[in-house]
C-alpha positions as CSV (number, residue, x, y, z in Angstrom):
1,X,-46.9,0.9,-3.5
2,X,-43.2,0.6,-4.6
3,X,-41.2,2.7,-6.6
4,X,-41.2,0.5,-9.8
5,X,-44.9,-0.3,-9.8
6,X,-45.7,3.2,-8.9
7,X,-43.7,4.1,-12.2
8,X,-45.8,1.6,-14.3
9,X,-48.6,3.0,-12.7
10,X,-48.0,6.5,-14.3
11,X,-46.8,5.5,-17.7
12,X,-50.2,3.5,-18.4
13,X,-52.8,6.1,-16.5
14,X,-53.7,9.4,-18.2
15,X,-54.3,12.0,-15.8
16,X,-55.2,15.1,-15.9
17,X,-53.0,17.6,-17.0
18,X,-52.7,19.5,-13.9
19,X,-52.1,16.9,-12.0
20,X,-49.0,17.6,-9.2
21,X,-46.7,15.7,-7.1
22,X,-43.9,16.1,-4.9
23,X,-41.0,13.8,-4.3
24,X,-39.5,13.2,-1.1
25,X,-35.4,11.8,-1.6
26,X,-32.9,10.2,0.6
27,X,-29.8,12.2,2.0
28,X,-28.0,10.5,-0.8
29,X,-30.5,11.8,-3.6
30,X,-32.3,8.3,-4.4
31,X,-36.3,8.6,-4.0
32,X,-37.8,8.0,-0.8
33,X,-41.5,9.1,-1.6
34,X,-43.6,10.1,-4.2
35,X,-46.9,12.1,-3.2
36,X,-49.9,13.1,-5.4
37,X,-51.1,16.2,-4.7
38,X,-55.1,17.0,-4.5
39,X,-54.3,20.8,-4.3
40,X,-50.7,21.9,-5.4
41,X,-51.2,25.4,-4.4
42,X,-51.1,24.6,-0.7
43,X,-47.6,23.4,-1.5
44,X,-45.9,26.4,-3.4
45,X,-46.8,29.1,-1.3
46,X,-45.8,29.9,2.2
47,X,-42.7,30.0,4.0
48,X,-41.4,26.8,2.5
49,X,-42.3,26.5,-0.7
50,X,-41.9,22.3,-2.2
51,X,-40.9,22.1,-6.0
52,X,-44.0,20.3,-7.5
53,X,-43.8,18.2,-10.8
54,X,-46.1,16.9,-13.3
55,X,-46.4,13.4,-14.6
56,X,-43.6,13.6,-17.2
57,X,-41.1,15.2,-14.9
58,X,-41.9,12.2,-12.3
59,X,-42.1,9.6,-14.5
60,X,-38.8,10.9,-16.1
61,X,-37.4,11.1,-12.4
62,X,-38.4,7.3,-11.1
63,X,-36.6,6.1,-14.4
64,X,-33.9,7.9,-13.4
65,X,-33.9,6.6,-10.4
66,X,-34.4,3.2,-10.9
67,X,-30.8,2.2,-12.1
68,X,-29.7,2.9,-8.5
């Protein structure tokens, strides 16, 4: 899936609230990867922790993103 129809993807589906992703980015910042997350808590902890975001803060990101 690309970036742009992932993006549409998430601004017509409702998911569920807690619902988590991570984004993976380039050396110069733009997105390389976008990754839904079945259990976020495997993620935050440990000895490198990942910033996970919710649908908002992704979708808000890939628009963002997409004027690159």
């Amino acid at each position: 899936m690309t970036k742009m129809s992932y993006l549409n993807f998430l601004k017509r589906t409702k998911l569920p609230p807690e619902t988590r992703w991570i984004i993976k980015t380039k050396s110069n910042g733009k997105v390389r990867e976008v990754k839904h997350l079945f259990d976020p808590k495997d993620y935050t902890g440990g000895s490198n922790p990942r910033i996970v975001h919710d649908q908002e803060t992704v979708i808000a990101i890939l628009e963002a993103n997409r004027a690159d």
